[in-house]
C-alpha positions in Angstrom: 191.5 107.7 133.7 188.2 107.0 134.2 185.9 105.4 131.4 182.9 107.5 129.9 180.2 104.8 130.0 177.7 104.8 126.9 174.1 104.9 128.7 171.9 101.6 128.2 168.7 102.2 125.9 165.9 102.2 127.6 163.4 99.4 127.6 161.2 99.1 124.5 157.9 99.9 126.9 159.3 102.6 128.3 158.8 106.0 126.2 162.1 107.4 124.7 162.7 111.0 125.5 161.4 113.1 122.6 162.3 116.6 121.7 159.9 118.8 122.9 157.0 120.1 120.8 157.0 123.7 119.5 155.1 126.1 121.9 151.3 126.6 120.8 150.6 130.0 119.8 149.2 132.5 122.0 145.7 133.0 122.6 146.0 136.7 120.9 148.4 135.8 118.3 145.2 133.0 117.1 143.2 133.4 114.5 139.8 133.8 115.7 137.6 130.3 113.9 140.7 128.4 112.9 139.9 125.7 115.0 136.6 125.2 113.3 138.2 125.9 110.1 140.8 123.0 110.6 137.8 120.6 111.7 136.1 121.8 109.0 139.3 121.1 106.5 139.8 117.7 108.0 136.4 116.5 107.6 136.2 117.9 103.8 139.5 115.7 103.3 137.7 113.0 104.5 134.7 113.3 102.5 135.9 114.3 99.5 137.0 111.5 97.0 133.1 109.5 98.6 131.6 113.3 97.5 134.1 113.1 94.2 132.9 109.1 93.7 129.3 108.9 94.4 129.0 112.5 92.2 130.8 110.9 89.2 128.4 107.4 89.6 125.8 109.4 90.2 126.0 111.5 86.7 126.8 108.6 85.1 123.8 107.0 86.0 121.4 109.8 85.3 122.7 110.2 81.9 122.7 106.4 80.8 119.0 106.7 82.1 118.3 109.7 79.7 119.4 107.9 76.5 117.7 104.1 77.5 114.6 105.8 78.0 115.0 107.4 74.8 115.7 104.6 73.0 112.6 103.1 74.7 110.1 104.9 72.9 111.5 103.4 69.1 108.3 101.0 69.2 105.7 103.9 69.2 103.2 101.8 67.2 102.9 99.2 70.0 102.9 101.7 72.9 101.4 105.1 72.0 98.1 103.2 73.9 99.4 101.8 76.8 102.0 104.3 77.6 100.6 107.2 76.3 101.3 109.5 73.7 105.3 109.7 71.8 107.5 112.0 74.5 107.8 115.1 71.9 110.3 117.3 74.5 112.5 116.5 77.0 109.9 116.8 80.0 107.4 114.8 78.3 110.4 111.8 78.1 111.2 112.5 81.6 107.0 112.3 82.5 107.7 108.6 81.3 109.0 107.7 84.4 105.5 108.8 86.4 105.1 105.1 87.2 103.1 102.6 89.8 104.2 103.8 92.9 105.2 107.0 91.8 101.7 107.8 91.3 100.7 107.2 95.0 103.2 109.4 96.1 102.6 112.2 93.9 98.8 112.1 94.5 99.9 111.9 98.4 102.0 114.8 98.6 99.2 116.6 97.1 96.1 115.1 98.6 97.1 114.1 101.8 96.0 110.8 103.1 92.4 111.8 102.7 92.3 110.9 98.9 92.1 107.2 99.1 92.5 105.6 102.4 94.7 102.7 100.9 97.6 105.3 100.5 98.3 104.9 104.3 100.5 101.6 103.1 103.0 104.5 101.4 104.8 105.8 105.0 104.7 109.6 105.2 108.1 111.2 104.9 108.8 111.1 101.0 105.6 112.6 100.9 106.2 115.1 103.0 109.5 116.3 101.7 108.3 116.4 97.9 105.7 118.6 98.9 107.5 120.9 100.5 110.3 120.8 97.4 107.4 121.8 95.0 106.6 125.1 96.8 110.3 125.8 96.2 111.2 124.2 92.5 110.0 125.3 89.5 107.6 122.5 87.6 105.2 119.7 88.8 105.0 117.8 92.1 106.2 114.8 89.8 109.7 116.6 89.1 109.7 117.8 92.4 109.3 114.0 93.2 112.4 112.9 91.0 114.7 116.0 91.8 113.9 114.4 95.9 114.7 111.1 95.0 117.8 112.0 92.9 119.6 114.0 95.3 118.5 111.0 98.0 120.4 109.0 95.6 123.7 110.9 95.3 123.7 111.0 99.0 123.2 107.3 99.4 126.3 106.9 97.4 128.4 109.2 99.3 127.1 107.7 102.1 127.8 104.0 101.3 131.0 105.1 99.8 132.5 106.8 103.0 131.2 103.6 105.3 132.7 101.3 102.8 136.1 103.4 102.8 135.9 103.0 106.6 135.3 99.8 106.5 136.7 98.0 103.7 139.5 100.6 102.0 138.6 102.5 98.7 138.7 100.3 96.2 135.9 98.2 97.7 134.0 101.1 98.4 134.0 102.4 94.8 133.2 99.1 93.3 130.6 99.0 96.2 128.6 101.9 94.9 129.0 100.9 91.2 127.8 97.3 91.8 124.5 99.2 93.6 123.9 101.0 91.1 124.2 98.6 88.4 122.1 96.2 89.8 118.8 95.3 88.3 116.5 97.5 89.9 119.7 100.0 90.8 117.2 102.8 88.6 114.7 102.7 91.2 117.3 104.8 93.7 116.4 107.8 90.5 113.2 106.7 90.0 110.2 108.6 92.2 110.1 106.2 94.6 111.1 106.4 98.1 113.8 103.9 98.0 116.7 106.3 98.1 115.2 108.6 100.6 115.3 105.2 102.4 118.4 103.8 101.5 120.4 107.4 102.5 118.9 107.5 106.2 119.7 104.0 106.8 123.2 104.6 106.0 123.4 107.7 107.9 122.3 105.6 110.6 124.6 102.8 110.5 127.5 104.9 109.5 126.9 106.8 113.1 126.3 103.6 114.8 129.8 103.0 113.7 131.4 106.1 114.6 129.9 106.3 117.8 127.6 108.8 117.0 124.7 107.2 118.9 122.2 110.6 119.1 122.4 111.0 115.5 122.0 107.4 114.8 119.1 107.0 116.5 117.5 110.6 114.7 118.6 109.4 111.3 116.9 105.6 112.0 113.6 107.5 113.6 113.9 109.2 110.0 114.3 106.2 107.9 111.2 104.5 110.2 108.7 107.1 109.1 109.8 106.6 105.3 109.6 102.8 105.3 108.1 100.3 108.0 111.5 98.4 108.0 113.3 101.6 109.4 112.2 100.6 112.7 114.5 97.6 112.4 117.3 99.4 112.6 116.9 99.3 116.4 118.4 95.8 116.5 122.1 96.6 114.2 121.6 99.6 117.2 121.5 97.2 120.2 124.1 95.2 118.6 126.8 97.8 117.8 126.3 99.7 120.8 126.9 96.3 122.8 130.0 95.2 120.4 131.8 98.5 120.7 131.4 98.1 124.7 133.0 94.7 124.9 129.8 93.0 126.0 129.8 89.1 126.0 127.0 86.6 126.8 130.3 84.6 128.8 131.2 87.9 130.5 127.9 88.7 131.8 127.4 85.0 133.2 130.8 85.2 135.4 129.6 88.9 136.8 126.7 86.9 138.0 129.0 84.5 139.3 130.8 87.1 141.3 127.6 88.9 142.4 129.2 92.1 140.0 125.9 91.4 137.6 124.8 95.1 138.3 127.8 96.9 138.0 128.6 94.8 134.6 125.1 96.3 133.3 125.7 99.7 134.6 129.2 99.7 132.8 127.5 98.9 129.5 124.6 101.6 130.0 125.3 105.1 129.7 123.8 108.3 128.9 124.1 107.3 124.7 122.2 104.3 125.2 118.8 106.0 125.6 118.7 107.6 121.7 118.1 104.0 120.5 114.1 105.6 121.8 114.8 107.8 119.0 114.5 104.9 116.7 111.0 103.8 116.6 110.4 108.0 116.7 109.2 108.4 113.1 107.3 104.8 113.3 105.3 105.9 116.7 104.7 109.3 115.1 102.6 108.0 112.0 101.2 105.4 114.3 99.6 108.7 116.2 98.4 110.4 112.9 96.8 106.8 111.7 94.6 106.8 114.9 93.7 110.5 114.9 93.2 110.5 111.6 91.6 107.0 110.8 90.3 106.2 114.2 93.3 103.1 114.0 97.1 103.1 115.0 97.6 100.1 112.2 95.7 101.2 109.9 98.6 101.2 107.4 98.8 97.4 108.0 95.3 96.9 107.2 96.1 99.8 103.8 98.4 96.5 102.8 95.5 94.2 102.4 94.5 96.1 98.8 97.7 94.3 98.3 96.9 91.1 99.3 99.3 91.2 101.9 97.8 89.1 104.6 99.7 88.6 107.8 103.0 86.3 108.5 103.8 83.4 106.6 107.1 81.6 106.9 109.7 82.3 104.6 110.4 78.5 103.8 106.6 78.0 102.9 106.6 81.0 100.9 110.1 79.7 98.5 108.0 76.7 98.5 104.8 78.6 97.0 107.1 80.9 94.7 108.5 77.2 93.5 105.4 75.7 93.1 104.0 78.6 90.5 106.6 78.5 88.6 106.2 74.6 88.1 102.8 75.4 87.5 102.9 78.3 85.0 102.6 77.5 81.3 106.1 78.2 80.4 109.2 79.6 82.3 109.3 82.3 80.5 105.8 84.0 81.2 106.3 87.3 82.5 104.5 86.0 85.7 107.2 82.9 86.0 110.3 85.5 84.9 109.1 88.0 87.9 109.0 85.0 90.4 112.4 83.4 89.5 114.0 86.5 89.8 112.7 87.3 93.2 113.4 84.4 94.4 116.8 84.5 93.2 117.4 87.6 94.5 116.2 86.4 97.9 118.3 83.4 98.0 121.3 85.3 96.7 121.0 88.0 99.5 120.7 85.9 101.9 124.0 83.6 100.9 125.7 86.9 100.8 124.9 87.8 103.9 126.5 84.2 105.6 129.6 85.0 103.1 129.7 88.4 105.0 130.9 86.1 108.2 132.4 83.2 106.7 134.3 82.4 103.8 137.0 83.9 101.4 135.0 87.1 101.7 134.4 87.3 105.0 134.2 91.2 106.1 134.6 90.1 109.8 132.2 90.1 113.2 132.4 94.0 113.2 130.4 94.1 110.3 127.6 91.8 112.0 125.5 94.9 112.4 125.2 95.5 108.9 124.3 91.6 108.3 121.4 91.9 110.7 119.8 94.8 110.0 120.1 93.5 105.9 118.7 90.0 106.8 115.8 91.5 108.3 115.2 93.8 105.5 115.1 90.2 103.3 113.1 88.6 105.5 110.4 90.8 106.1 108.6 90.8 102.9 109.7 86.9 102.7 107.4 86.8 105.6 104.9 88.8 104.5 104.1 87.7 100.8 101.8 88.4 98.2 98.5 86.2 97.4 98.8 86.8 94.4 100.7 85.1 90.4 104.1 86.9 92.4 104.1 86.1 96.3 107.8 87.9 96.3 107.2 90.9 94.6 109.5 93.9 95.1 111.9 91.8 96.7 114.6 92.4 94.5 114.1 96.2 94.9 114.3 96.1 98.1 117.8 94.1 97.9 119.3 98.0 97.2 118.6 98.3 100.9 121.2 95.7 101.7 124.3 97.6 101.6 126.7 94.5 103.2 125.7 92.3 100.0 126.8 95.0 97.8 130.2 94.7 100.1 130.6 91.2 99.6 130.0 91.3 95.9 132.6 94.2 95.7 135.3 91.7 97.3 134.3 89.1 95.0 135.2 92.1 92.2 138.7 92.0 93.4 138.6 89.0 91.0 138.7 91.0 87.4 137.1 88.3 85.6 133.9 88.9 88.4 134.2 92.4 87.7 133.3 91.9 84.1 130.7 89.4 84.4 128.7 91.3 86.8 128.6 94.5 85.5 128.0 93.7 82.2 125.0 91.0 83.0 123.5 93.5 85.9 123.9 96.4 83.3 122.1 94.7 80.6 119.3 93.4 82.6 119.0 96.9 84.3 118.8 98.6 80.7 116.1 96.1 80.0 114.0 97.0 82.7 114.1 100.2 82.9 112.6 100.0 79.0 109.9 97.8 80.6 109.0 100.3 83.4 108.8 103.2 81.1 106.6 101.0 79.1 104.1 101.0 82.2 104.7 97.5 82.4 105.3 96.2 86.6 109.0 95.4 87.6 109.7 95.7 91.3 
């Protein structure tokens, strides 16, 4: 009798027969939406434990602020006169934080431009949205001011948190937004500033630069240029990404030019999606306009700096070596003046290691991160080339570190390290409570 031969399994590249899928249903047996509704589910999924994360930071935060400024107020003999009078409700404690900046802006989104012609160094868009929050909120243009910049802030956080989870897995992208916020100058993303504002259109940006989304990358950056000068930056981590997800190479293009294929190489790595990166310097260009209809000059929100001191490019290296040189000078290391200066310059320095650590070492987060590193080194050395002529040449600096998301990163892999965890939070938490008594005291932080 003849055998019954077993048949060979096919080859592991080969696909293996599978049983066939289930029929779809028919078009009149579906329910009419529930393809949008399942794209809608999937995307909540998605976003819900960085919506659930950033919420629960977020309140956190708001409410540790409430009680520290509170407990701010206990010296009323020593600062009824420079702070004003003893908050006696809760608005009046909240009116506490109507601070520095947030005067500018206030006065701004009230005034318009026209007011003072120095305001044109604050960038329009902050502005702009608080004014048109206090025709629909009840109170002042101040709360109006703070209710913009806190909700900028919980969408920062969900924002950083869902990159991070892409990125880096959860765990890093919760300690991520906790190490942000408990930073020094973290209360600044509550405060009426428009750092958050800032902060939550960068990310939207980068976060679409990584999914692809190049349109809405490049409307989200033209955003982030018209709230802050270093928005238009974001045009380089553009460039970059868009080339890195395409496979371009320096080596690659040389051998297409080799093999006479040099066009054909660049018309593979241009497409349709490559023009929104004109959508970047969008909100930059646009201010530019209203500066020279407005004031007769395109820049004149470079020459609004100068009440500043701000006085044209320096390099950085020249400007660690003036910050080092005043606080050799000052009287004591501990003068305010010498205590600001340090901790710039720290934070500075710091950044900046943080950023290499981001590409090399133990913490490395890896080359497709490089966007993030470049568009948060040029954040850093921006106002390091740009200082001060004044006691502080750095000023700020270390507020504007909140902008450099990819530092945060590499301190929340350093926090896998529980013994990290601990001293960072509790020395960033301590110092942050302490400043944020100094600012409501109308003395200058950041």
């Amino acid at each position: 009798m003849p055998v019954r031969r077993r048949p060979a399994d096919p080859p592991a590249d080969l696909p293996v027969d599978e049983p066939p899928a289930e029929p779809a249903p028919a078009a009149a047996d579906a329910v009419p939406g529930q393809a949008a509704a399942d794209g809608t589910g999937a995307a909540w999924r998605r976003w819900r434990p960085s919506v659930v994360a950033g919420g629960t930071v977020w309140v956190s935060s708001l409410l540790a602020y409430l009680l520290v400024t509170a407990v701010a107020w206990l010296p009323t003999e020593n600062l009824e006169s420079k702070a004003g009078p003893v908050p006696g409700t809760l608005r009046q404690l909240i009116s506490s934080w109507y601070r520095w900046d947030s005067e500018w802006y206030v006065n701004i989104a009230n005034l318009g431009y026209a007011y003072d012609e120095h305001s044109t160094a604050f960038f329009p868009l902050y502005p702009m949205v608080v004014r048109a929050a206090d025709r629909l909120l009840p109170g002042d243009t101040f709360e109006a001011a703070l209710i913009v910049a806190a909700l900028c802030c919980l969408a920062a956080l969900i924002l950083a948190h869902r990159l991070v989870t892409e990125l880096s897995g959860v765990e890093d992208a919760r300690r991520t937004i906790i190490y942000l916020l408990a930073f020094p100058t973290g209360f600044y993303l509550t405060a009426a500033y428009n750092e958050s504002m800032f902060v939550a259109l960068a990310l939207a940006s980068l976060y679409c630069m990584r999914r692809g989304r190049w349109w809405w990358a490049g409307m989200f950056a033209g955003y982030a240029g018209a709230t802050r000068m270093a928005g238009v930056m974001l045009g380089a981590a553009f460039v970059y990404e868009y080339l890195r997800q395409r496979g371009f190479s320096v080596r690659g293009l040389v051998e297409a030019g080799r093999e006479r294929r040099l066009w054909g190489a660049l018309r593979a790595l241009v497409d349709r999606d490559a023009f929104a990166v004109v959508l970047v310097p969008a909100g930059l260009a646009s201010y530019m306009l209203y500066c020279r209809l407005a004031f007769g000059d395109a820049l004149h929100f470079l020459e609004s700096q100068k009440f500043w001191a701000r006085e044209g490019f320096t390099m950085p290296w020249t400007v660690v070596g003036d910050v080092v040189a005043l606080v050799d000078s000052s009287e004591s290391v501990f003068h305010p003046d010498s205590i600001r200066n340090i901790a710039n310059l720290t934070t500075a320095l710091a950044v900046l290691l943080l950023l290499v650590l981001a590409l090399v070492g133990p913490w490395r987060l890896g080359g497709d991160h490089a966007y993030l590193v470049i568009f948060a080194a040029i954040v850093v050395l921006m106002p390091m080339s740009n200082p001060i002529r004044m006691h502080y040449p750095l000023s700020s600096l270390w507020r504007f570190a909140l902008e450099c998301t990819v530092a945060f990163m590499v301190l929340a892999r350093m926090g896998r390290s529980p013994a990290f965890d601990r001293v960072y939070l509790t020395s960033m938490l301590a110092l942050q409570g302490a400043m944020v008594v100094v600012f409501v005291q109308k003395d200058f932080v950041a």
